[in-house]
C-alpha positions in Angstrom: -14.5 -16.9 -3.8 -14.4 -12.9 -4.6 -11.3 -13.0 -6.6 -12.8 -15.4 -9.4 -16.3 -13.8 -9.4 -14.3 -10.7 -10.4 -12.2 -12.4 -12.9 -15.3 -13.7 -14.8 -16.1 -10.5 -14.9 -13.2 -9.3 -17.5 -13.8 -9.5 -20.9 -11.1 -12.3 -21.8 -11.8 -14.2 -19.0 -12.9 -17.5 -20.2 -12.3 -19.7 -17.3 -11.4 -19.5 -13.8 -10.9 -22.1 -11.2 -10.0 -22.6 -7.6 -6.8 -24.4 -7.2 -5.1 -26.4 -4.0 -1.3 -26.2 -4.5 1.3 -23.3 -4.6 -1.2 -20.9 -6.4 -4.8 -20.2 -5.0 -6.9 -19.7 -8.7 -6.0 -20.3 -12.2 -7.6 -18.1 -14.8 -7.8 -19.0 -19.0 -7.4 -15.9 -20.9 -7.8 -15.8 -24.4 -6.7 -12.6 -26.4 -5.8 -11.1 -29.7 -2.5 -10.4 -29.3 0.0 -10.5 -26.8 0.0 -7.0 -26.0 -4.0 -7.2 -25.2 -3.0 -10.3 -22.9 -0.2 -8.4 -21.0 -2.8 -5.2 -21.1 -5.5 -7.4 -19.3 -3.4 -8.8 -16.7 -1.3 -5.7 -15.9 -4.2 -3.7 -15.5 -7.3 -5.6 -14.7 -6.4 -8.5 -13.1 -3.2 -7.6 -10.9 -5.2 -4.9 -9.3 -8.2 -6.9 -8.4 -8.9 -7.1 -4.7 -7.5 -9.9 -3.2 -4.6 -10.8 -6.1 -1.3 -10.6 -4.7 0.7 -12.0 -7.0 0.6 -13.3 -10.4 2.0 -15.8 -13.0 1.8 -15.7 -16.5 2.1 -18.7 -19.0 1.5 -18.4 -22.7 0.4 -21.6 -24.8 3.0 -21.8 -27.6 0.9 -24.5 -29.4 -2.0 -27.1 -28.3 -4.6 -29.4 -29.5 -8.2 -29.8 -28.7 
């Protein structure tokens, strides 16, 4: 699939997977800060080829 070739292609980008349900892909993106997320998926990945929409979820706190 095009869309997650390009997404592992963004620096951030750790994971990407294709997904049966109400979204298509779901993409891990790790970054600094919250502005550096909201800068990688404003800019890079909404305007990918093939994105049409988005959804963003942020992981308060997690274990490994």
């Amino acid at each position: 699939m095009k869309v997650i070739k390009a997404l592992k292609e963004i620096d951030g980008v750790e994971e990407a997977y294709r997904v049966y349900g109400i979204w298509d892909v779901v993409a891990k993106i790790k970054a600094a800060t919250v502005d550096k997320l909201k800068e990688i998926v404003t800019w890079r990945l909404r305007r990918l080829d093939g994105v049409r929409s988005a959804q963003t979820l942020i992981v308060s706190e997690g274990t490994k």
